[in-house]
N, C-alpha and C positions, 0 to 999 in steps of 0.2 A: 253290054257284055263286059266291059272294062269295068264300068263300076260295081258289076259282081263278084266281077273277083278281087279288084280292090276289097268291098265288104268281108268276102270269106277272107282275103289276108290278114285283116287287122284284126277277127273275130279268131284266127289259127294264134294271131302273137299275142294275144289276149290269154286266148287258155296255156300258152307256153309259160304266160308273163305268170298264170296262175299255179301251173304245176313248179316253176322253177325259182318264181321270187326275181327282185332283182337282178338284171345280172354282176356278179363282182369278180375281181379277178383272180385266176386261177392258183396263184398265189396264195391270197384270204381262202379260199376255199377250203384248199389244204390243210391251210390252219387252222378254219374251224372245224373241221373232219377229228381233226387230234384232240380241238380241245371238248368235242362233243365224245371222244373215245373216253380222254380223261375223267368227264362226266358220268361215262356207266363206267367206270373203273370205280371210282367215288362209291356212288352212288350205289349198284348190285349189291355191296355186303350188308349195307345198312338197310335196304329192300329186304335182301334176305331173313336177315335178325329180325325185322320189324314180323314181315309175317310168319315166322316160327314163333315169335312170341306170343302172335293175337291166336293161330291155331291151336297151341297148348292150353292158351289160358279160355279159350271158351271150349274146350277139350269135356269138361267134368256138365256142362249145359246139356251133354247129349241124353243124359241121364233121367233129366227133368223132362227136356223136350218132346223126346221118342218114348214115352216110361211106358207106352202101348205098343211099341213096334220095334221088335228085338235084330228083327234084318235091317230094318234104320240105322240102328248103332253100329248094329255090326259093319256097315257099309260107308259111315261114318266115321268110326274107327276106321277101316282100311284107307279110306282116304285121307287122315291125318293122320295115322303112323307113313303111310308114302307121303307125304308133305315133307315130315319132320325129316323122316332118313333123307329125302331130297336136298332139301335142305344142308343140312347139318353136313353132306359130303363133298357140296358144292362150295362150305363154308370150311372146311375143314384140304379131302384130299387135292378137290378140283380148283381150289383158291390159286394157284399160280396162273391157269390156261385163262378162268374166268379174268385173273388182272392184266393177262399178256394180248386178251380179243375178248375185249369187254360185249362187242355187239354181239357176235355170234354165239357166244356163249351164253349170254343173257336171253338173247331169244331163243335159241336151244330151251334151256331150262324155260320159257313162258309156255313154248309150243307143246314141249313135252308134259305140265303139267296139265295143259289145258285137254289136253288129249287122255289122261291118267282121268281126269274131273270127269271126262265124258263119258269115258268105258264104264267108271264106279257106275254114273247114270244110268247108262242102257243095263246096267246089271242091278239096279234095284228097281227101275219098274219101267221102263225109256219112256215113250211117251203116252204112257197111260196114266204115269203116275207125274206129278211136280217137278221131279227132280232135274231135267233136263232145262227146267228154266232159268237156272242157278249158269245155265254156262251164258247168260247173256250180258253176265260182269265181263265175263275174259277179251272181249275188243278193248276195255279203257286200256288196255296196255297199246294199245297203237296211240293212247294220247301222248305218254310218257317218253317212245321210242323215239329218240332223236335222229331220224333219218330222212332223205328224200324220199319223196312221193310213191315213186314207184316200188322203190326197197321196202317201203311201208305198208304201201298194199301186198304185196307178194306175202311179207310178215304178217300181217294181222290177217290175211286170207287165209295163211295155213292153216294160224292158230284156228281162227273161227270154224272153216271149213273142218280142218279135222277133229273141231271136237265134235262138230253135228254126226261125220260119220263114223266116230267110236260109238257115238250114242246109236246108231242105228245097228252096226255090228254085233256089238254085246249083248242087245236087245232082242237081235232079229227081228227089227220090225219091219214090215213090207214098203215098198216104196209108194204102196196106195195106201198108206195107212191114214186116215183123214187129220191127224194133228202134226203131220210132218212138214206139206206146206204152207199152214203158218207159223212153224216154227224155225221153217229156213228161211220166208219171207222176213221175218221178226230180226232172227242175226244177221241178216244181210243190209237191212236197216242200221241195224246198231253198228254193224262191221263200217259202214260207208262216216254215215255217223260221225264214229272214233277216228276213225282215218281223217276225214276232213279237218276236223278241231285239234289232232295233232299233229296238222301240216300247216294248220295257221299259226299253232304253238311254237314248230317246227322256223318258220319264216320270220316270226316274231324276237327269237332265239337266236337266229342271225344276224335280223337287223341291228338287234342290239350288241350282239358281236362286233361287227362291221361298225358300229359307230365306236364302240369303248376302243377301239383298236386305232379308230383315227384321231380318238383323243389321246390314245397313249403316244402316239407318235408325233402329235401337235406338240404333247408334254414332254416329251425326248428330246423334240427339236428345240425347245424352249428351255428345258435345262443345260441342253449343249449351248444353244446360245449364252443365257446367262453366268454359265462357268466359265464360256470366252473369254464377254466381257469384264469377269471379275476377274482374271488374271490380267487382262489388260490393263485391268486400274489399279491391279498389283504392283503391274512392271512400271506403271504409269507414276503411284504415287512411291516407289521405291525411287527410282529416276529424280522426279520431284525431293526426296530426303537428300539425294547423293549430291544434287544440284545447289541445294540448299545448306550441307556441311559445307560445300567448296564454296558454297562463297561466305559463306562468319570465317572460313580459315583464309580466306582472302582478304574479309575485313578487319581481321586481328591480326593480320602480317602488317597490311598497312597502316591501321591504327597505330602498333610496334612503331614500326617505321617511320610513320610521319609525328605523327603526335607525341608518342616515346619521348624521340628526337630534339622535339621543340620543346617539350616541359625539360629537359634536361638541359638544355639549352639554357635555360629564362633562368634555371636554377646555379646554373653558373653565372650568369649575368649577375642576378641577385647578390650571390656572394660578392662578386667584384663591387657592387655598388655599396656594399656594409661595409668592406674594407676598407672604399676613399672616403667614409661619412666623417668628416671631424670631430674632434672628441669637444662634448657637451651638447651635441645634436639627438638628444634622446628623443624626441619625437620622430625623427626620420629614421632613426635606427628601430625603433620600434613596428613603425609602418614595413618598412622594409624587411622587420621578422614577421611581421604579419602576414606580407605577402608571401614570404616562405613557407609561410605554414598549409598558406592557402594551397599554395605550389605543389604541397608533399601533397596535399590531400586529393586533389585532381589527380595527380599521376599514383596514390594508389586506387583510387574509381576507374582511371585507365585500366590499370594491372587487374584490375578485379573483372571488369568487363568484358578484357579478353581472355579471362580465362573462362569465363559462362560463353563466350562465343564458341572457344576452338580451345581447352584446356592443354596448355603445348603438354604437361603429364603423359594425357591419353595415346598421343603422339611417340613420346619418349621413352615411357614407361611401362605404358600398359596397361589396360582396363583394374586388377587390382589398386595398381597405385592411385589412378584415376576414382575409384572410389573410396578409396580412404579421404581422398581431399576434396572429393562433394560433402563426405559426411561431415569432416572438419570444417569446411568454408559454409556450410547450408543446416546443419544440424542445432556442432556445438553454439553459434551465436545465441539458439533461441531458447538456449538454454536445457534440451532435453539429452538423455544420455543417450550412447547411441554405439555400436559394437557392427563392425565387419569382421568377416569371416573369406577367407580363399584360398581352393582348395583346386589344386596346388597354389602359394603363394604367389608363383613368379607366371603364372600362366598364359600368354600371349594367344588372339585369336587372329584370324583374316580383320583386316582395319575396319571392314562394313559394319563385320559383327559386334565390335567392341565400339563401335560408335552406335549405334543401335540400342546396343544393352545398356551401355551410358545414357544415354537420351531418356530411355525408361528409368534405370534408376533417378533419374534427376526429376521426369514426370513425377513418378513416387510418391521424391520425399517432399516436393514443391504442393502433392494435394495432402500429404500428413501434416506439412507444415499450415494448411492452410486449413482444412477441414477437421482431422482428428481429435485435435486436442488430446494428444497424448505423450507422454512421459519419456518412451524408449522406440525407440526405432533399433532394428535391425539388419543389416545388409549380408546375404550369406550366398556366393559362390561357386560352383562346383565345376569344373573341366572335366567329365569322366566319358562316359557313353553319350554325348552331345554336350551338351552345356544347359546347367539349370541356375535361373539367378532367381532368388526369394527374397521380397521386401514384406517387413513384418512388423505392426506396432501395435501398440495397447490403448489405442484409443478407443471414441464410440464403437468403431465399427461399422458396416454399410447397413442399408435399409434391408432386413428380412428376403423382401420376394427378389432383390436384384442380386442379391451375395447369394442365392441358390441356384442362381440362374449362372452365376459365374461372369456375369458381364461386365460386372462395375457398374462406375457413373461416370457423367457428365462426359464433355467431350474430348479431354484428356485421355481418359481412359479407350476412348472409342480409338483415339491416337495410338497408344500403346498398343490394343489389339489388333490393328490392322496393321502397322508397322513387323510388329514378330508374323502375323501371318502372311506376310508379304516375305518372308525370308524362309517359308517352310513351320512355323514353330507355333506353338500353342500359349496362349495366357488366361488366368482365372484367379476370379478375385475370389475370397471364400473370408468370412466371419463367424468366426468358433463363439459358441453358447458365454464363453466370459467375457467377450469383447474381442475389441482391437480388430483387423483387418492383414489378412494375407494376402501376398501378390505374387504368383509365382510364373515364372516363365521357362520356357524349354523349349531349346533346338535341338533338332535330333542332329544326326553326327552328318548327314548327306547334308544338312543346312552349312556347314562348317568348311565346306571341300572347297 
């Protein structure tokens, strides 16, 4: 007795498992509810259009077809003029209701036409003549109808059922009339049929809902992820720049400091030692200018050093003046001409930012110098609605598909870009049709606060 009803239990969650599908949560459900709404929202107008198009255009067939049976046409015509009007008012005055309740209105109009098909039927010959077998298309609409089971059959029952008894009605045909049950036998077939193949359609159309849904949410939680950790390694290698100006400006105090100190030192020393050398001691005097010379030249490679480390300028003065004296100190030596621009002249930012833009500027002109081979370099400025700084020169220019892409090269450049977009701001390289290479950068005005 136990394991009988055990049997019938699992044989009851079987056809449950089969009328209902998985089960998912009530949540997903909802929302495939909407997006199956969205679907004959979609979908109805262009149903619509499609068959008013295929009814008119095989409209002029009837001609050929029936050219012996004038109540054919005639019956033929009434049913594609009520198509086309059907149609064309469903697409025209009832278009708001059909897109505000896509379900019920679309099956409204299935039910109704299907019902409009059957009368025409029973009123050209019902089942004496052919024509009633033409309504054994109207179940594939139950393949189409994205609904549960139940709401499906009730649908495609109406439809089927009441076209059989328009047909019977208009007809008057007896209910012993000998071609009636196998012609309900026949749609009832077909009706089950359609039903079944579009609740597997139906299931099928979920599953794959329910899966695109937990991909998109795997994909959400993976781009939230990923945009974490890339501001982490924004804040991380910002952190890392700030870390790393404070100490070249630690190490150019001290260098100052000590090293400065001791060359200025030796160079005193030096001199006291020329002035005790007795006179006709030219070799020693000589040595001892030698090493003077030596002396200056160490302490201007000090002087030059620290100002590639921690330019006291940028400090002092200010990102303008700070690039007039990269262009001077890195440009003029190599002999190419070379033109700043700033705008306002005197324009001071928050220190991050102007050591930043500096850095870049200095990347720049360190890959112009190194790569372009070109003539003119430009450095142009602007303080207005954020901050835009442009490096410009008339060299080769970059590779075709990497200057379209805006990304530059090498790993300088990779430096630069994630440097300004670690501050809020944007950079892109671009190489115009004549040459050379452009490099523009921009911080909007919330980067600046």
């Amino acid at each position: 007795m136990r394991d009988a009803l055990a049997s019938q239990t699992t044989i009851a969650e079987k056809l449950r498992h089969l009328a209902h599908g998985p089960p998912v949560e009530p949540e997903v459900q909802r929302a495939f509810e909407a997006y199956c709404r969205d679907l004959m929202a979609w979908a109805s107008p262009w149903l619509l259009i499609f068959f008013l198009i295929v009814v008119v255009a095989w409209w002029p067939s009837d001609w050929w077809i029936f050219a012996d049976d004038p109540h054919a046409r005639r019956v033929m015509a009434y049913a594609r003029g009520s198509i086309v009007a059907h149609h064309v008012f469903w697409l025209t005055v009832g278009r708001r209701a059909l897109a505000r309740d896509p379900m019920f209105w679309g099956s409204f109009i299935a039910i109704g036409e299907a019902w409009l098909i059957g009368a025409l039927a029973g009123w050209a010959g019902g089942f004496d003549s052919a024509w009633p077998y033409f309504l054994y298309i109207w179940p594939l609409v139950g393949v189409a109808l994205p609904r549960p089971l139940w709401d499906r059959c009730a649908r495609v029952g109406l439809l089927s059922g009441g076209s059989v008894v328009a047909v019977i009605v208009t007809s008057g045909t007896p209910l012993g009339h000998p071609s009636l049950t196998p012609m309900v036998s026949y749609m009832t077939f077909c009706t089950f049929f359609c039903i079944l193949v579009g609740h597997g359609a139906w299931l099928l159309l979920r599953e794959n809902y329910v899966q695109r849904r937990i991909i998109d949410s795997f994909n959400q939680q993976l781009a939230a992820r990923v945009a974490e950790q890339t501001r982490d390694l924004q804040a991380l290698s910002q952190r890392l720049e700030t870390l790393r100006e404070n100490e070249r400006a630690w190490m150019a105090r001290e260098m100052h400091d000590a090293i400065g100190q001791e060359l200025t030192a030796v160079r005193y020393a030096l001199d006291l030692m020329r002035m005790s050398v007795p006179e006709g001691a030219q070799r020693l005097d000589g040595a001892i200018v030698d090493v003077q010379a030596r002396v200056a030249q160490t302490h201007a490679s000090v002087r030059r050093i620290l100002q590639r480390l921690r330019p006291r300028v940028l400090d002092e003065l200010g990102l303008p003046a700070a690039l007039e004296w990269l262009t001077g100190d890195a440009i003029e030596p190599a002999g190419l001409a070379w033109q700043v621009t700033c705008t306002p002249a005197d324009a001071r930012l928050p220190p991050p930012i102007e050591t930043a833009l500096y850095r870049v500027a200095q990347e720049a002109v360190s890959n112009t110098l190194r790569h372009a081979r070109a003539e003119r370099v430009t450095l142009s400025l602007v303080v207005d609605d954020g901050c835009t700084l442009e490096i410009v020169d008339d060299g080769i220019g970059l590779e075709a598909g990497r200057a379209e892409s805006g990304d530059g090269v090498g790993v300088g450049c990779i430096g630069i870009r994630e440097r300004i977009a670690a501050l809020g701001g944007t950079s892109r390289w671009q190489s115009p049709p004549g040459g050379g290479t452009r490099l523009t950068v921009h911080l909007p005005p919330e980067a600046l606060c």
